[in-house]
N, C-alpha and C positions, 0 to 999 in steps of 0.2 A: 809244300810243293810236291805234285803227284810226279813221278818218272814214268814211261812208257816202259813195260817191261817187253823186255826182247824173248820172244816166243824162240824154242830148238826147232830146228831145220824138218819140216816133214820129213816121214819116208815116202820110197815111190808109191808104198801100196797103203800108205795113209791119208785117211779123208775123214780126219775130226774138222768137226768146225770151230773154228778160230774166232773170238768173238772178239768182236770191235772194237779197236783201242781209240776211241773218242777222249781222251783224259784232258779234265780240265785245267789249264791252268791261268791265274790270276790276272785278268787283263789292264793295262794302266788305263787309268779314269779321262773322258776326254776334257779338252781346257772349257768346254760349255756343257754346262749339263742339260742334256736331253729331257724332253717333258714328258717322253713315252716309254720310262724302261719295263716297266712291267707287257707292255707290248710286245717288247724284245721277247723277254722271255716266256711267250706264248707262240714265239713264231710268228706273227704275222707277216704278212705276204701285200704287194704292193696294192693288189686290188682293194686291198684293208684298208688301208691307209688312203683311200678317193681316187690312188691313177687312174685314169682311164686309159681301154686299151681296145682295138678293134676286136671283133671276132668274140665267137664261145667257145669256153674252155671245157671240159673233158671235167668227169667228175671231182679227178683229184686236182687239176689242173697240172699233169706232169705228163714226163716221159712215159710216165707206167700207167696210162690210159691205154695204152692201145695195148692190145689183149699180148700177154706171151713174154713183155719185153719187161725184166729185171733190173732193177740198180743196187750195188751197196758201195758201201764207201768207207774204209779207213782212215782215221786220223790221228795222226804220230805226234803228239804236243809233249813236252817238256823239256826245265833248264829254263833258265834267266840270266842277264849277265852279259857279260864280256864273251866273244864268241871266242871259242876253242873248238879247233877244228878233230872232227869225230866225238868230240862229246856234246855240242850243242851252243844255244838252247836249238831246237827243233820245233817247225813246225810247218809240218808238209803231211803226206799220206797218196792216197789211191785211190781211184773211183774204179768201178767195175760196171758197165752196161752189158746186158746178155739180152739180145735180139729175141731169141726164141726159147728163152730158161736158159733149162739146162738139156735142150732135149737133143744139142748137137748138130740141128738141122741148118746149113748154111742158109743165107737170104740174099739174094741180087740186093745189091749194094752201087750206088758209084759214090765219088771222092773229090774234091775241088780244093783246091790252095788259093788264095787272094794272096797270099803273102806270102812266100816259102821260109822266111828265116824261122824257122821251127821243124818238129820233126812227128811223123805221123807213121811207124814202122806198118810193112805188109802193105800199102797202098799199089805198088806196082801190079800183086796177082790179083787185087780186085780191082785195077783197071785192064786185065788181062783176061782175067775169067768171069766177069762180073759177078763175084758171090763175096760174102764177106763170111769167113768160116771161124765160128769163134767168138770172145766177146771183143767189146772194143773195151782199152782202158787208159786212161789219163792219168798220168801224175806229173813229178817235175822231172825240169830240163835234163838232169844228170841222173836219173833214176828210169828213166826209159831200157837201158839196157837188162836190170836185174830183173825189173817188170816182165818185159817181154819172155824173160829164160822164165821166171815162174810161171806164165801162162803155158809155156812148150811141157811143163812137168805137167801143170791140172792137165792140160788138155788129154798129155797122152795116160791120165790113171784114170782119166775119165771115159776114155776109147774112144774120143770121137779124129773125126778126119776123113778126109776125101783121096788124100793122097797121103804117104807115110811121113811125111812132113809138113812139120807147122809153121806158118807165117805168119804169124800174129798181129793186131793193129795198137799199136800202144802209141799215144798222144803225149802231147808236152808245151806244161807252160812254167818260164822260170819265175821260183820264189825266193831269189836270195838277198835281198833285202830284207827278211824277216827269219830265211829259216838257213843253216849251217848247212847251205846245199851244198858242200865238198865235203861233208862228213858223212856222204851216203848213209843216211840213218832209213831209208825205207829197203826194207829185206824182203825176200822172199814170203815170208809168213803173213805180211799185209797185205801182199797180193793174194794170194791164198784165204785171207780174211775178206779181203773185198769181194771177192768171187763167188764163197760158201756161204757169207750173209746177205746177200744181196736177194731183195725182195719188190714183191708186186706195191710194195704199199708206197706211199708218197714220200721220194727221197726228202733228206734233210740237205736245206741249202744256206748258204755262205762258208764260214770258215771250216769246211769239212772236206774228206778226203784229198784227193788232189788238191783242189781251192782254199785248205787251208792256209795256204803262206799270200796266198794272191792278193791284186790291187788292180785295181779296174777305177780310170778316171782320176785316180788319187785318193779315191776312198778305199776302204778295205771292201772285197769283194771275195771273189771264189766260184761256187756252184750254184748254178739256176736254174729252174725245171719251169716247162709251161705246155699246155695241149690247145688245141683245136677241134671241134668237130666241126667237120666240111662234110655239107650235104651238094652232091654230084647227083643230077636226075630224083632216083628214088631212095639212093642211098647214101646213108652217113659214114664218113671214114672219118678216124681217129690221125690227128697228127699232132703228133711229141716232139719237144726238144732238150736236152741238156745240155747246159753250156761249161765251162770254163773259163771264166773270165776275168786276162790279167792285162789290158791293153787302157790307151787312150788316155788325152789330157782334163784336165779339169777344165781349161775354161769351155771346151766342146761336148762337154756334156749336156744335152738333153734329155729330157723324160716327159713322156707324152706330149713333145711339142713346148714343153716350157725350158727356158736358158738358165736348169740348174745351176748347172758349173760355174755362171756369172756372177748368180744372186747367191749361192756358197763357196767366197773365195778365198777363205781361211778352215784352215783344220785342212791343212797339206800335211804329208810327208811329213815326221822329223829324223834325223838321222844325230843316234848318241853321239857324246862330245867324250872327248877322254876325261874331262873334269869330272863327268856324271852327268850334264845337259843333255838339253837336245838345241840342233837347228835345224831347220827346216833343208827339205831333202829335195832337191829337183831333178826327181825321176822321170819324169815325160819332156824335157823341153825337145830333146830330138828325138821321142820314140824309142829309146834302146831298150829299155825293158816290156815292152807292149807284146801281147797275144793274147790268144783267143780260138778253144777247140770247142767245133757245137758236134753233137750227134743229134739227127735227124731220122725220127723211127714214123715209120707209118703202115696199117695194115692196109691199103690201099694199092691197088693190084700197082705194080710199075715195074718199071723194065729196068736194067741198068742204066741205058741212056737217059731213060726217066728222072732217075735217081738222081743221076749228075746237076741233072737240070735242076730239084731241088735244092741241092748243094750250093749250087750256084745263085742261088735266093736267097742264101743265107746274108752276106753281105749288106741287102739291104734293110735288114733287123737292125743288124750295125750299127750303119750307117744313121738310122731315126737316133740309135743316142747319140751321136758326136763320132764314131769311130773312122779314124782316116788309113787305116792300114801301114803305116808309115812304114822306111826300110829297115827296123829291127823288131817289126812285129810278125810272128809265126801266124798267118792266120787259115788255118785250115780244118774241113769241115766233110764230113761223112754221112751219106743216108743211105738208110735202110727200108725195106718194105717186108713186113712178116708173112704178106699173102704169099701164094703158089708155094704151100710145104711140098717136100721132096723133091721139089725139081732136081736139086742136086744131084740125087742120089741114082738119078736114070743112067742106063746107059745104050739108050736107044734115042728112037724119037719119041720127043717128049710134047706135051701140050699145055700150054700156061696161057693165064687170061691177066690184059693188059688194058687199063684206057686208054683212048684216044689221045693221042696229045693236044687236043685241040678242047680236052675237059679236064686239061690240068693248071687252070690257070687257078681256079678256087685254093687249090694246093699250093699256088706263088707263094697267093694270101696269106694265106695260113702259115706257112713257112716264116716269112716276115714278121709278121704281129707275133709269133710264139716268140724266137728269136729276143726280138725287143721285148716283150715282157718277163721272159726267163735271167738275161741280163738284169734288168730293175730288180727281180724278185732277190737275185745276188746280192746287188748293190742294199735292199733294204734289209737282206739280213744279216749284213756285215757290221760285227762289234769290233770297238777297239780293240784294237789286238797292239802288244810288245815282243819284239823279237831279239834279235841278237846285236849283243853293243846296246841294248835299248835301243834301238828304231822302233816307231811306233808310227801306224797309221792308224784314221779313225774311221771309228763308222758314219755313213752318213746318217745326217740328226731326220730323225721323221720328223717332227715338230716345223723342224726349218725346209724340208721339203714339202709337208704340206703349205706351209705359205706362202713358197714361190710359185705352184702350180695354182692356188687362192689368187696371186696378183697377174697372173696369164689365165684368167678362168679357167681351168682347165681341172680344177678340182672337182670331183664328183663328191656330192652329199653324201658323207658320213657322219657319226654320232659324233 
């Protein structure tokens, strides 16, 4: 069993890069065996696997389609066993989104909550100034605080800022059913790791960074990435999303229109036994552990109220798989736009170019359809995962997903 080793404390005026603590550890076998593991371990993504989904995607199909906009992600895994609190076992970590690199430059931003029981730090100054200054980062529910102070350190060895203080936007979805979330094991240094690695190329999704403790549906779930290109008049704009996703029951799960959740209604939840068993764990029957953080990036001129407007789209992504927002679900969502660089930075009259809002509906679109397939893409790259006490959630079986989506037509021709 591999341990995460705990990286020493940066200094102020240190900016090594920190490499990514993805450490594998041993996951428990699910009670069916799957017909497509070597699938798994290629990644594949649910358009693979025959979903069908509206819309075209962006080359890599992710967040990091639209030009400028970053992701990396830390992942804190190890420990087995009986949970002991501050030693483990662990498993959680960090996602890092950077709008515009690292070049510092703020981006009109708005913000939207469906569900407030969750927490979204700095939301107030970008519903105030409409700019989002900084990266946005997710991790879990009790690790928001140390998150945020280590963005305040990058931010200021990094020199950026509008004002001599930082607000930073740090997201949260709870993992403790799987990981020793009161043994604060994410520190400083995987913030710091998520930030320095993070790159233009095609995040890695399911049990990773923040998403690695997550359950979405009752399968095991996490991190999801999906793009859009929307062509408006004579031009194409990119639109991105990534999700976090830890909400919603099994039996309300849809995927592309077909009654997953119904036709897979075993391989729930187990929750260890002090004997050494397992019994089955009913985490959704009233929503308490449910959430759900999307960022929504687009190089697509928009305004803040724009933005909002996006935000406000998100929902209905959701919604297409099963998700009802219940009252102990966090569900809240941020967008971004990379067009009009510097505006921030004027301090005169300034002049930015916006569409119409009456040619933003292609962007609803898009909004949506990313949304729902960034979710899916989650849910199909989620492996069984064992956590603390032994709790164990499974991944969803492609095999048995493709033949529910076969008995609703709704499977697309694959090999």
């Amino acid at each position: 069993m591999k341990m995460a080793r705990r990286l020493p404390r940066r200094g102020a005026a240190g900016a090594a890069l920190f490499g990514l603590l993805a450490l594998a550890t041993p996951m428990a076998a699910a009670p069916q065996e799957d017909s497509a593991p070597r699938a798994r371990e290629l990644g594949v993504r649910a358009r693979e696997l025959g979903v069908p989904f509206p819309g075209t995607p962006g080359p890599l199909n992710a967040i990091t389609d639209v030009p400028g906009v970053l992701v990396g992600h830390t992942t804190i895994v190890f420990g087995e066993g009986p949970l002991v609190r501050g030693d483990g076992p662990a498993r959680t970590g960090v996602t890092a989104v950077l709008p515009r690199g690292r070049s510092g430059d703020p981006v009109y931003a708005g913000w939207y909550a469906l569900n407030g029981n969750g927490e979204m730090t700095g939301t107030t100054w970008v519903e105030e100034s409409g700019f989002l200054e900084g990266p946005v980062m997710i991790t879990n529910t009790h690790s928001v605080g140390v998150v945020r102070d280590a963005v305040v350190d990058w931010l200021v060895n990094q020199g950026f800022g509008q004002q001599p203080w930082a607000l930073p936007v740090v997201a949260e979805t709870y993992d403790g059913f799987l990981n020793d979330i009161n043994g604060f094991h994410v520190r400083p240094e995987h913030a710091f790791s998520a930030l320095e690695s993070a790159s233009d190329g095609r995040p890695a999704e399911g049990a990773v960074g923040g998403g690695t403790g997550m359950i979405c549906h009752s399968f095991k779930c996490g991190s999801g990435t999906s793009s859009r290109a929307v062509s408006i008049g004579d031009t194409t704009y990119t639109l991105g999303v990534i999700v976090q996703a830890n909400y919603g029951g099994r039996p309300d799960l849809m995927i592309a229109g077909a009654p997953v959740g119904r036709e897979i209604e075993d391989l729930l939840p187990q929750r260890g036994t002090a004997g050494g068993g397992l019994e089955e764990a009913t985490l959704d029957e009233d929503g308490r552990l449910g959430s759900i953080i999307v960022v929504v990036a687009t190089d697509a001129p928009l305004l803040p109220h724009q933005l909002k407007r996006l935000a406000r789209r998100v929902p209905l992504g959701i919604a297409r798989m099963g998700g009802m927002a219940s009252n102990g679900s966090g569900d809240i969502f941020i967008a971004f736009s990379t067009a009009n660089p510097g505006v921030a930075s004027s301090r005169g009259t300034i002049t930015v170019e916006s569409l119409a809002n009456e040619r933003m509906t292609p962007l609803f679109h898009a909004t949506a359809y990313a949304v729902e397939e960034a979710i899916t893409n989650a849910l199909v790259a989620g492996r069984t995962t064992t956590g603390v006490d032994g709790n164990t959630v499974y991944g969803l079986p492609h095999d048995r997903l493709r033949e529910a989506l076969r008995k609703y037509g709704r499977l697309e021709g694959t090999p």
